[in-house]
N, C-alpha and C positions, 0 to 999 in steps of 0.2 A: 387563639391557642387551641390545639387538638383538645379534645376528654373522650375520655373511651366509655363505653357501655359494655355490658356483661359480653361477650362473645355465646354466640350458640356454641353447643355441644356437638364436637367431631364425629362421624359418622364412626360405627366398628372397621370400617375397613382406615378411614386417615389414623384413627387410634394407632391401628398395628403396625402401618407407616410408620408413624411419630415413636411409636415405641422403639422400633428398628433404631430410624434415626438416632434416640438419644443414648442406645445402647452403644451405638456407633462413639457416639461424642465421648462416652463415657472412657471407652476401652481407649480413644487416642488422647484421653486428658491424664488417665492415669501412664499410660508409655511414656507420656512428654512429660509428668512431675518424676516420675524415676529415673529419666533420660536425659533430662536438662543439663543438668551440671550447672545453671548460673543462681541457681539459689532464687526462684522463682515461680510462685505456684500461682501457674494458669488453673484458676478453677473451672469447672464447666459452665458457673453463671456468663463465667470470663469470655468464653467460646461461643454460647448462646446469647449472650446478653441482645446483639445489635438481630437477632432473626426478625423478621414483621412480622405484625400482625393482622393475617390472612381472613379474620372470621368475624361476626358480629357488626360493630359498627363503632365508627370515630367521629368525633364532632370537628367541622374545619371552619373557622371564621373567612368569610366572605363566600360563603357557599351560595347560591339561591335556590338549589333543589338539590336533593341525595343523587350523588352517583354511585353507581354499583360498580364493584371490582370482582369480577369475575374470573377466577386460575384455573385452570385446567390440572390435569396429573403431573405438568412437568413447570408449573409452576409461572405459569406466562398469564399474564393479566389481558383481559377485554374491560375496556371501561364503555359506563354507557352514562350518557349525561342528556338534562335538557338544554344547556346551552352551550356554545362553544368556550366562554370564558369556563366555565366550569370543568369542562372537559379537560383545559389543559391543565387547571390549576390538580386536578386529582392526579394527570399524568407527571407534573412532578413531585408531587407526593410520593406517589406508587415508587416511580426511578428511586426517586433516595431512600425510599425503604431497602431498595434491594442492590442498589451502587453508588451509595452516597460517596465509598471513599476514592473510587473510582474517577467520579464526577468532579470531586476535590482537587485529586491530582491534575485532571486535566486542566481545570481554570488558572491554577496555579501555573502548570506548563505553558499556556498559553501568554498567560501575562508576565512568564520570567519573575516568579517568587517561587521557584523550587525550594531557594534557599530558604527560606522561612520552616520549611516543612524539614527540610534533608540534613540541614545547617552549606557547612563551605564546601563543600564536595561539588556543590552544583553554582555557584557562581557565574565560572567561565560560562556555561550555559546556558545561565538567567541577564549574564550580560551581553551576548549573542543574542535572546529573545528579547530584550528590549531594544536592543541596535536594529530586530528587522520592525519592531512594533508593532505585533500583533492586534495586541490589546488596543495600544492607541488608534489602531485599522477601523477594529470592531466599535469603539466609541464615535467614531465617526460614521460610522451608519446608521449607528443607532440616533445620534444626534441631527443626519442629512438626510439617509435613505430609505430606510423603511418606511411602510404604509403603515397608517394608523393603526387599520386590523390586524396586522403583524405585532407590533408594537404591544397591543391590549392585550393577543395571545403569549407575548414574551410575559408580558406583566404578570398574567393569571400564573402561567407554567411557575413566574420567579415566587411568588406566595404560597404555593403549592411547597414548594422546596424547602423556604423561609418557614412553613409552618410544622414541619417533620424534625427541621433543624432547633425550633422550640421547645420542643419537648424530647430533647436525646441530647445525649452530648457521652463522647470520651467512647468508653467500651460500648454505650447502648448504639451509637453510630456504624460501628465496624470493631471486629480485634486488630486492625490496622490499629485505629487510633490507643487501644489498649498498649500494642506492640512499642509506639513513638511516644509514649509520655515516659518511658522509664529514658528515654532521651534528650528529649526536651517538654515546655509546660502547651506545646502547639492546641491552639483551639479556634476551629474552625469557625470564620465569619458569614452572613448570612449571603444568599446569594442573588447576584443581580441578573439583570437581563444580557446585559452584556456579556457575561461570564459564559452563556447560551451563545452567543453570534460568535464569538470570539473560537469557540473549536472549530468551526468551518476553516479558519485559516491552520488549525495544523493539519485538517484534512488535506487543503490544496499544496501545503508544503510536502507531507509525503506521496502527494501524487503532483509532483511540480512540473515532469517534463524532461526537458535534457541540460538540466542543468549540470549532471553528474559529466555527462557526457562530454560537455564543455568543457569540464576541467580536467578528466582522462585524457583528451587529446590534448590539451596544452602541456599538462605532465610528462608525455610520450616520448617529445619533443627531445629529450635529455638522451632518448637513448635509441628512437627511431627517426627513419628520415620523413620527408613527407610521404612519401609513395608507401613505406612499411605502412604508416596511420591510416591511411585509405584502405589498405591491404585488410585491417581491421574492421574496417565503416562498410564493407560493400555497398552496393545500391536496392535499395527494396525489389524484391521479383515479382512485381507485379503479371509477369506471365505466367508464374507457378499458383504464385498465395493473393487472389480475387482482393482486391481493396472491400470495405464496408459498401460503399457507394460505386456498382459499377458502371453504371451511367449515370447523363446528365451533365447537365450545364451550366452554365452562368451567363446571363443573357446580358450582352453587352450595352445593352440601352435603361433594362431595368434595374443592373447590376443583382437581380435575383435568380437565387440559384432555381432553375426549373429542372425537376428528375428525371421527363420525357425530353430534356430538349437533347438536339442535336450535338454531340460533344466537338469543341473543336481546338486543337491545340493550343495551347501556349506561346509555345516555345523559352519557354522558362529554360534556365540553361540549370545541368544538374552542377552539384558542386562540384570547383574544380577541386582538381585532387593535392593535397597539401596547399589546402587553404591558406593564404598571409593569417598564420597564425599572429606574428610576430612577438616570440614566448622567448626568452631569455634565460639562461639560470633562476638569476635572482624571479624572475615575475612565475618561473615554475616553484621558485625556492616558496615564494608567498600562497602560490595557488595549493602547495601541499599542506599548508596548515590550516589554509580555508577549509580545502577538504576535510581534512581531520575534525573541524571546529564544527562543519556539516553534520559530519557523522555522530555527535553527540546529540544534536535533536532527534531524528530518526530511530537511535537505540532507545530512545522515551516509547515512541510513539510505534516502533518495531523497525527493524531494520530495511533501508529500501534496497532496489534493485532492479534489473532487468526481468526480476519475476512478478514485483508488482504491477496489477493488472486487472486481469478478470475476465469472464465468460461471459456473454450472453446471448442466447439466440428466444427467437420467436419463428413458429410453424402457423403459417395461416389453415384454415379449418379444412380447405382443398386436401389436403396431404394428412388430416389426422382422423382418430378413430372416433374423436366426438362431435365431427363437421365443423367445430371452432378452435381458434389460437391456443395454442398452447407458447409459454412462456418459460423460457429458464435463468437465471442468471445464479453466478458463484465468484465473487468478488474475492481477489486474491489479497491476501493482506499480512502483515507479523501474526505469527499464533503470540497469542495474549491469555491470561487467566486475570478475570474474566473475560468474554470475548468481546470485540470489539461492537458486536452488536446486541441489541435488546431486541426483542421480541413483542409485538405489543398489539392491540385493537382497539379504534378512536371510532368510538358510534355515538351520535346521536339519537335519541331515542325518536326523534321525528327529525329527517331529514327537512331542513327548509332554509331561506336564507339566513335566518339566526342562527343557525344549527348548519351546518351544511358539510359533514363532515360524516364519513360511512368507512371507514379504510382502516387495512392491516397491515403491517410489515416488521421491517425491521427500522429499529430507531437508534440513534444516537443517544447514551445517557446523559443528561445536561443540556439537552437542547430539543423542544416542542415539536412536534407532527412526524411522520413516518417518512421516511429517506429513501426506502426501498421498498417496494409490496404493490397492493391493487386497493381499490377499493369496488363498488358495487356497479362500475362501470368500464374501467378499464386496468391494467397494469401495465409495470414499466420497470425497466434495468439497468443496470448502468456497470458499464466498463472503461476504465481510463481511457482519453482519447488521446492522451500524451502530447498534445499543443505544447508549440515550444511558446511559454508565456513566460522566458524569465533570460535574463541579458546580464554577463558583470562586462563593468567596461574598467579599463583603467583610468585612473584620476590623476594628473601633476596635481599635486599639493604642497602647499608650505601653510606657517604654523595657523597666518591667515583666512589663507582660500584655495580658491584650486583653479584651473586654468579651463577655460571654455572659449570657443573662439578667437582666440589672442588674446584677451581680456582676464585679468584677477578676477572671480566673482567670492561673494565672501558665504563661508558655512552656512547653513541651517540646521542651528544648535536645538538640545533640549536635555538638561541633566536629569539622570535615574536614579533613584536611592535606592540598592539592593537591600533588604533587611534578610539577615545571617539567625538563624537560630544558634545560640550557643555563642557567638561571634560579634565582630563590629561590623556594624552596617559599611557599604561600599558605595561610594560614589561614581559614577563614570557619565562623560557626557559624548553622547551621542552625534555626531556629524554628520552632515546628509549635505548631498551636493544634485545637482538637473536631475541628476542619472539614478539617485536614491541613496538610502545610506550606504556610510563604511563599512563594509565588512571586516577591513581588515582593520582595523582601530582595537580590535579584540585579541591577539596576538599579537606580542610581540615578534614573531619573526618576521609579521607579513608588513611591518610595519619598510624592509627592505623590498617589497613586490614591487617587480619589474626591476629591479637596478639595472640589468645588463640586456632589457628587453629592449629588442631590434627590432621596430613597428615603422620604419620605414621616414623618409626624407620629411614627410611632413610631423614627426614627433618632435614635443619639445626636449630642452635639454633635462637629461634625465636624475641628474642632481643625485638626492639620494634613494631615490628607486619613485616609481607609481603605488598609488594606493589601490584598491579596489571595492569597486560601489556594484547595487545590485538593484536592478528595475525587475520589478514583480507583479503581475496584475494584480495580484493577490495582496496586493499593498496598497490598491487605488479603494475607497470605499465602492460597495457594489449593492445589487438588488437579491443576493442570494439566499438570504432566509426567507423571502418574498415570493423566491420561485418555491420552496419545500411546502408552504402553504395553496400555494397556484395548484402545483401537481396534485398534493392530497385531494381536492376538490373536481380537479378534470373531469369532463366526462363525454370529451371529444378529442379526439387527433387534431383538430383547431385550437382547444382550449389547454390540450397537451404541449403544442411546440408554444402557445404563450408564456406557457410558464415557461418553458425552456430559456428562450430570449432572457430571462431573468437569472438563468444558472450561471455566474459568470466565473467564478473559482470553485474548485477545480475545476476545469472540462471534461465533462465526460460524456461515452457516447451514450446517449440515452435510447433505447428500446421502448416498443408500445404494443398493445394490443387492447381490444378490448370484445364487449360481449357481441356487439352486431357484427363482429369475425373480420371486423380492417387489422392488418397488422401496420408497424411504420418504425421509422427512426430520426432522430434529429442528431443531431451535431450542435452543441452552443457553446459558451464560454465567449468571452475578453478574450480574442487572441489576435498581438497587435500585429502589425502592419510594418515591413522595411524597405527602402528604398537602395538606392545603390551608391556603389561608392566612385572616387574620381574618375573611377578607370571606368563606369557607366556597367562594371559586374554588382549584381544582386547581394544585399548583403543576408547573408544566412544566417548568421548568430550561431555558428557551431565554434564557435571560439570568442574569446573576450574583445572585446573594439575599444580604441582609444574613446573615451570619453570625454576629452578637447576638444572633439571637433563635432558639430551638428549634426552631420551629412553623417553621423551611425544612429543618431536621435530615433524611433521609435517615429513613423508619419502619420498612424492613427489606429483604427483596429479593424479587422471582417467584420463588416455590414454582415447584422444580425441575419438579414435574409437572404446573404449571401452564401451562409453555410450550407454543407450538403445535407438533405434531407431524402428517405423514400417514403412510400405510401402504395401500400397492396404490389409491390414489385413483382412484376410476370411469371417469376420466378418460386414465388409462394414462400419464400422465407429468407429472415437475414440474420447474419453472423458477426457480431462484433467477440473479436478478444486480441485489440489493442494492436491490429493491424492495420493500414495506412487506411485513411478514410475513403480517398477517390486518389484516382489517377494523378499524379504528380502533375503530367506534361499534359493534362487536362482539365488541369484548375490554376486559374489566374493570380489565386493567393496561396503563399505559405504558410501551412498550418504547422508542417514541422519536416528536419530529415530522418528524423531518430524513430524512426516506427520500432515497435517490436515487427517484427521479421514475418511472423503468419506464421508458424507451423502450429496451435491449436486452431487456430481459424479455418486450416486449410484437412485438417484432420476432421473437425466437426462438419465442415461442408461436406468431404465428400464420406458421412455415415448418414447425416441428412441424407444426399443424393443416391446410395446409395440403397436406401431403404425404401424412398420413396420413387425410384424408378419403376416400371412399370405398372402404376400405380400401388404400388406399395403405401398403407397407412401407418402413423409415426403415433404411438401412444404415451400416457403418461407415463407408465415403464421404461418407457423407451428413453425417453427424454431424464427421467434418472442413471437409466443404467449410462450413458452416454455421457454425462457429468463424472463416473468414474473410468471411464477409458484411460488407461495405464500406458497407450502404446508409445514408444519412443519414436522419432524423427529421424532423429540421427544414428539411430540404430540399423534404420532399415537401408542408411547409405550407407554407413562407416560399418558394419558386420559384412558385407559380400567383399572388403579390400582384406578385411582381418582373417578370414577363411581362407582367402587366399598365400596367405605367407606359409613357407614354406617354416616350422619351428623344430631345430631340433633337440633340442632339451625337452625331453621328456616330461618330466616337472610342469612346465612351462605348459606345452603340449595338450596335456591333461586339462589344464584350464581352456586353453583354446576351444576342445572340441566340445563345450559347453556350451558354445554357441551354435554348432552344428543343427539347424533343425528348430532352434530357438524361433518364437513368433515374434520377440520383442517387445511382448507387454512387460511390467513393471511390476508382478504383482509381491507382495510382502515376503513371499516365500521360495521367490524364483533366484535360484544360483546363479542360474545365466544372466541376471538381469544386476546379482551385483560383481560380478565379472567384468561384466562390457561400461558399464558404469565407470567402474576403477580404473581399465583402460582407458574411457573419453579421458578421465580424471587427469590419468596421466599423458597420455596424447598431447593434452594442454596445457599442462606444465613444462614439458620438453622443447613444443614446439613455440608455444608465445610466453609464456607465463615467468620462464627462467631470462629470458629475454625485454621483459616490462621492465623501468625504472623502480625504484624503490618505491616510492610513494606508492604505487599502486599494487605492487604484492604483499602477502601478508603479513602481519606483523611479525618480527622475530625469526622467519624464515630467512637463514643467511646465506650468500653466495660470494664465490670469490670473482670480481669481475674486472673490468676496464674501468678508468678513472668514466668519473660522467661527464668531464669537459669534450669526451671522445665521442661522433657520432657510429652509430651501426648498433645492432644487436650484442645484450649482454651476453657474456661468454660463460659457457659452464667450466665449473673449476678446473685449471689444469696448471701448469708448475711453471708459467712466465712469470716474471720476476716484476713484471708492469700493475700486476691483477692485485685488487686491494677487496677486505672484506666487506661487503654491503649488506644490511639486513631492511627485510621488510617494514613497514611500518602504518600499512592500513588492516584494519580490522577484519578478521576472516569472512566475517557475513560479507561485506560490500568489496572485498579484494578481486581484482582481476586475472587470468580469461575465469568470470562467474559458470561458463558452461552455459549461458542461455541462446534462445535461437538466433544472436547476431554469431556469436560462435560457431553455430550451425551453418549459416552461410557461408561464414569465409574457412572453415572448413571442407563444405562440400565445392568449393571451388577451390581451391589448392588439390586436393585427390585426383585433380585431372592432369596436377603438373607434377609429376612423382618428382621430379629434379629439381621442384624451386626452392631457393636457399630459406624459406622458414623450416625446413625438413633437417636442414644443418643443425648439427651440436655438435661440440668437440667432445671429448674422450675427458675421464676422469678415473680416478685411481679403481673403481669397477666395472667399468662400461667404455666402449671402444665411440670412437665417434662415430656419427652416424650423417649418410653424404644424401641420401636420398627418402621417398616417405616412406617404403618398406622397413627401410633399417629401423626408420624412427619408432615403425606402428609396433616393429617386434619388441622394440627398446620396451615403450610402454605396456605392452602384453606380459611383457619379463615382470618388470617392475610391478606392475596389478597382481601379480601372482604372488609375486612375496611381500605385498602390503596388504594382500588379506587373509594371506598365514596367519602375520603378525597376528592380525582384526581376527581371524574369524576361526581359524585354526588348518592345520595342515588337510583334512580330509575336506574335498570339495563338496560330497553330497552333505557335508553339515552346513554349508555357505547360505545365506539367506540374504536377499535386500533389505529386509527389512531392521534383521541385526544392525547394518551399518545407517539403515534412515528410518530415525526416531525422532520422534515428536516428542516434546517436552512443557507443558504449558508452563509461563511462569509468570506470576503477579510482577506487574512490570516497577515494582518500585522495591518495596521488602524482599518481593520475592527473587529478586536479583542481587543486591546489595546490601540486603540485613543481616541478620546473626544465622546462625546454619539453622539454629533450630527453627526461627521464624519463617526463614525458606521453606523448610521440610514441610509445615504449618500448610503454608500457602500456593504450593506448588505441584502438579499432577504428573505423572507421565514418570517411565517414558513409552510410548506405544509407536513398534514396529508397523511403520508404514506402505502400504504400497505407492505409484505413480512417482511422479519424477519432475524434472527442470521442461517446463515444454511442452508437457503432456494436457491433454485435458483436466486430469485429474493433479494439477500442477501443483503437487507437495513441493516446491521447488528447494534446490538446495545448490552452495556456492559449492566448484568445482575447483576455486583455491584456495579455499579454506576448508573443504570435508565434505562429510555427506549426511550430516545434520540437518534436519526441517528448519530452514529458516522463514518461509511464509507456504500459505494454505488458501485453500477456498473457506473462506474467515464464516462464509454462510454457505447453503444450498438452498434452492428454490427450486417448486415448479406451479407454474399457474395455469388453472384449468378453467378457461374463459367462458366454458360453456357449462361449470357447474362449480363455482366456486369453492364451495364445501369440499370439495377432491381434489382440489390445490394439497401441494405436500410441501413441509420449511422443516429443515433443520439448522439447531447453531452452532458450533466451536464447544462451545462448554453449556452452559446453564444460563437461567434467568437470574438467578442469585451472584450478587459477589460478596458473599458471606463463606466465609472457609468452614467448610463441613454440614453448612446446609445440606438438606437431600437436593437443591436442587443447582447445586455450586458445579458441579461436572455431569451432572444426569444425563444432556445428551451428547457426549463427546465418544462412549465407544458405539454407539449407535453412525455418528459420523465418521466415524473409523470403517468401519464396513459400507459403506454407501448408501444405513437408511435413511427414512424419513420417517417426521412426523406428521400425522392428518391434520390438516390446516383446517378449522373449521373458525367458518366467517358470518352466518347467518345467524340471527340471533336463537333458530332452535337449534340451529347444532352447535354455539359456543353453550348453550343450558343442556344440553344431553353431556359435553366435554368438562361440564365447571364439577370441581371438586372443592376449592373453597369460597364461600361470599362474603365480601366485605362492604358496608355501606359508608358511603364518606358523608356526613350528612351538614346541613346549615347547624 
């Protein structure tokens, strides 16, 4: 059990801090006891109670030497320890000092006991997380896969947690837990190891791949034909936006991929265009509530989409100003209060094999060693590599079993007890078939999926509809807490892709550099393997496959060594942000179709190439200011057709020539930027968006259309007597056209056919129909003009982007669903943003539902290989998730403008940066 010792005395300068600080607390405790209204006095003990403490020194059982806790100005701990057990046991101490309630939510999320904590609000979605079984995932590695040394470090981190959690409870915890006792008597249990393995899988679920995408085009089905859906999907431009990997092979005898060898076709055939979906009302009727049922984990954990993603590039020492690598990455993610990363530094006080541990980054709270950063040898990045690793198939079922090669085979049961705060516990039992569990057993609608699905001669009789089951790698037990231990300790590009081999969920592409000036990248993950189907075409997995039949079964995974790797590329630097890996028609296996598209890849490459031409040197400035690059894509295609329309409304007009002369950046203040904006906005509303099936537009948005047994494009309102009214029904953040660069594509290929019938829409009681893309593009320029009156007001020079794209942080549980006032409490913002959907600087926002920040570069990095200490990090918010701490949002307007913080790594420049010290001792 902790005991504390006197703390040393605050220096004059943290004094004036702290005094600031509590003056701060004071003036918002007395606003909120006059303000309240519910007969509740949050005193300021109430608000401070849970702060840490930073100074002096605390006794930890099972210690065997002190480690020092070292915080800087902004409140980021360096821990320095003599052993590694020790090391992690203090790093989760530290974390729950400063995100216990954080850390709480998410084990809970994980293992589908929201309810315990929220009461029945969260159910459906604790019965959906126990249906994919996370938790039960994570017990299983822990029980099969991890190495001893992992293991021991789980153990120390879970003591470390277990011993903060002894001596706090209630308000001293967090004002969360202050906030949820006047709701229920909730108190929190101590924490396991497993509760750490167990987040990795919501990580790999919000970065899953294309499973969204799967179920848009089965959705579409209702109301496009196949050719319209394709029209949608274009094919990757690999001769515009450079894959990650632009050579190299796979050598057909060692099946290893070599990055000098000689590339040589495939012949993989691309897909065909309206794929046998074989989608039905009913199997779309079930896939829309799936969706729906999707979209409730992700609003936990932030909303997905075609934005999540990320940056990262590395400059080999050739091309920069300090003769060594330079490194960046910006991981795009939900804005979160707190943010989704910690900030942290793991030193041993003598590196050696007991000890063997030097590294900083960024970490996960709830789970041991740094996920992101460098250590004293090399650094590394990580941007989604979007691997398609996840498959629903449809299941025949009866009450028994389910159908698999002609044969009844029978469930694989296991019953869940939900435990309800305020409520009666829920039972529900769980089915799982080859193919993995029922998704839809959680819905009742979908319990009808596929009734009327038309999947072809070899289906069986379809009774009263198919189920649907869900195969996920991220479901198989894996070596992946194994690999974040590997990486922390690397200290070679050999010892680097070892660990990688070990990354199996999520996949992402991973970056490297390090001090002796190699730069490199790997490709890893679990990402399986398919064969073909009767007709001897490849099966893609861009739609659901019968699950009766073997011949869609999964045949194995990419051979670790078969994945694309580089190493010192001729080229002097590589760019990953979530653009295809290598060549499609020049790799032997499918990693996925659903790339994002390249337009930041393809913007970072050529300011890289750019700079560095004629021997041009790329500095650490450089490489910051470069992470805010604002420019649009689609601006610099879609503004020279919009100049050209001839407008005669004046009104109108006026906003046009706003674009005149425009460069197309994004910045927070530029008129023309939320102009052209409003028109993509509306462009895509007109041209696909009014046209999507219900499921996939927004919620509540209603339209008068064709019945949906009708195939073609939905009709904008007009006065046939056939047209019935239809309203949206998915959620603004993940509603369709999002605006992102697949938009971008099939976009910039349609402007070539001014005649092609997406440019159609009929006439309604304000607007004339429009036959071709001029009409349409004016249509939209009309319409952007008098929805940012409404927005922004009738004078253009008062227009600003940033008015309409605001950030908003919000504590992802209270601070979205509690009392107003406990919101107001918990919640930051709102701060006018610059950058956009696409950009480098990818504040991304959904383009049918608004122009709201819905995900961010959740960090920023730059790593200076050749002098550590001049590396620069900033985060989202704070190191604190304590509301009102000083260091709860401390660097969030700092990340608003594009600074940074001085990274200091060496043990005399974290002792020149420490401000406070605290000793953990035996």
């Amino acid at each position: 059990m902790p005991s504390r010792e006197e703390p040393t005395a605050p220096s004059g300068k943290k004094k004036r801090k702290r005094r600031r600080a509590r003056l701060i607390v004071i003036a918002v405790v007395l606003a909120l006891v006059a303000g309240v209204g519910y007969g509740v006095f949050w005193s300021i003990s109430t608000v401070r109670a849970s702060f840490p403490e930073t100074t002096g020194s605390i006794q930890l059982d099972g210690m065997s030497s002190p480690v020092q806790v070292k915080r800087d100005g902004n409140g980021i701990p360096q821990l320095y320890a003599d052993t590694a057990e020790d090391l992690f046991r203090a790093q989760g101490f530290v974390q729950a000092q400063d995100r216990f309630w954080e850390m709480d939510v998410r084990r809970h999320l994980t293992a589908g006991r929201l309810s315990e904590m929220f009461g029945s609000d969260q159910v459906e979605t604790d019965a959906f997380l126990r249906t994919l079984g996370w938790r039960e995932t994570a017990q299983r590695e822990w029980d099969t896969k991890l190495s001893a040394a992992t293991k021991k470090y789980l153990t120390a981190y879970t003591a470390g947690v277990n011993a903060y959690l002894e001596d706090h409870e209630g308000k001293e915890l967090s004002v969360e837990y202050a906030a949820l006792s006047f709701e229920n008597d909730y108190k929190p249990q101590k924490w396991s190891p497993v509760d750490s393995v167990a987040w990795l899988k919501a990580m790999a679920w919000d970065l899953r791949g294309n499973m969204q995408d799967e179920i848009d085009r089965s959705l579409a089905t209702s109301r496009l034909s196949a050719r319209q859906i394709e029209d949608l999907y274009p094919a990757y431009p690999y001769d515009r936006n450079r894959p990650i990997v632009d050579r190299g092979a796979v050598n057909p005898l060692t099946k290893e991929f070599d990055p000098k060898g000689e590339e040589q076709p495939t012949g993989v055939d691309a897909p065909a265009a309206g794929a046998d979906s074989g989608m039905g009302q009913g199997l779309r009727s079930g896939l829309s509530s799936l969706s729906k049922t999707l979209d409730e984990i992700p609003a936990l954990l932030g909303p997905s989409g075609n934005g999540i993603g990320s940056n990262s590039w590395v400059v080999a020492g050739e091309h920069t100003t300090t003769g060594k690598p330079l490194l960046a990455n910006d991981p795009h993610l939900a804005p979160q209060m707190p943010s989704l990363w910690y900030q942290m530094g793991l030193h041993c006080n003598r590196v050696s094999a007991k000890c063997p541990y030097d590294v900083a980054g960024y970490t996960f709270s709830g789970m041991p060693g740094v996920v992101i950063g460098h250590n004293a040898d090399i650094a590394w990045g990580m941007t989604n590599l979007g691997a398609d690793v996840s498959d629903l198939y449809l299941e025949k079922v009866t009450t028994d079993g389910y159908l698999y090669d002609g044969k009844q085979r029978p469930f694989t049961t296991r019953k869940e007890t939900i435990k309800v705060a305020g409520g009666k516990d829920r039972t529900i039992t769980v089915r799982s078939t080859k193919n993995g569990p029922i998704v839809s057993d959680r819905e009742d609608e979908l319990e009808t999926v596929g009734k009327k699905a038309p999947v072809g001669d070899a289906a069986p009789d379809r009774g009263d509809g198919y189920a649907v089951s869900l195969r996920w790698t991220a479901l198989d037990p894996s070596h992946t807490m194994d690999a974040v231990f590997k990486l922390n300790r690397a200290r070679n590009f050999t010892e680097f892709r070892a660990a990688a081999a070990d990354f199996a969920v999520p996949s992402q592409n991973l970056i490297y550099a390090d001090t002796e000036g190699n730069i490199g990248y790997q490709a890893p993950g679990k990402i399986p393997t398919r064969g073909e189907d009767k007709n001897g075409k490849p099966i893609d997995g861009r739609y659901p496959a019968p699950g009766w039949d073997s011949t869609y079964q999964w045949t194995g995974y990419i051979p670790q060594k078969a994945l694309p790797y580089e190493y010192n590329p001729k080229r002097g630097y590589i760019v990953t942000a979530n653009q295809a890996v290598v060549d499609r028609e020049r790799y032997p296996y499918l990693l996925t179709n659903d790339w994002g598209y390249g337009a930041r890849s393809k913007r970072i490459t050529d300011l890289i190439e750019s700079k560095i031409k004629d021997g041009g040197k790329i500095s650490t400035d450089d490489m910051q200011s470069l992470q805010m690059d604002n420019t649009s894509e689609i601006a610099k295609v879609l503004t020279p057709y919009l100049l050209k329309i001839k407008i005669r409304d004046g009104y109108v007009r006026e906003a046009q020539e706003l674009l005149d002369g425009w460069d197309y950046t994004q910045d927070s203040d530029s008129a023309a930027a939320a102009y052209f904006n409003a028109v993509w906005r509306n462009t895509l509303k007109l041209a696909f968006g009014n046209k999507l099936p219900k499921e996939l537009r927004v919620k509540d948005q209603c339209l008068r259309v064709r019945p949906a047994d009708e195939t073609g494009p939905v009709e904008d309102l007009d006065d046939d007597s056939d047209l019935i009214t239809e309203c949206g029904e998915r959620d603004k953040d993940v509603a369709q056209p999002d605006g992102g660069d697949r938009w971008y594509e099939v976009v910039r290929g349609l402007l070539k056919q001014p005649d092609n019938d997406w440019w159609h829409t009929n006439g309604n009681q304000t607007n004339r129909a429009t036959d071709n893309r001029d009409e349409l593009l004016a249509r939209a320029m009309k319409d952007a003009r008098y929805e940012l009156t409404s927005k922004l007001g009738k004078d253009i020079n008062t227009w600003s982007w940033g008015r309409l794209h605001q950030l908003t942080l919000k504590n992802q549980t209270l601070g979205t669903k509690g009392p107003g006032f406990v919101q107001w409490m918990l919640n930051r913002g709102p701060w006018n943003l610059s950058g956009g959907e696409a950009a480098v600087n990818a504040t991304g926002w959904n383009a049918a539902g608004g122009y709201e920040v819905v995900w961010v570069p959740s960090m920023r990095m730059v790593v200076n290989l050749d002098n550590l200490d001049k590396s620069r990090w900033i985060n989202l918010t704070g190191a604190s998730g304590h509301a009102y701490h000083e260091h709860y949002d401390d660097q969030t307007s700092k990340w608003v403008k594009g600074e940074m913080l001085d990274w200091a790594f060496s043990e005399k420049a974290v002792d020149g940066a420490t401000e406070d010290e605290l000793a953990l001792t035996p």
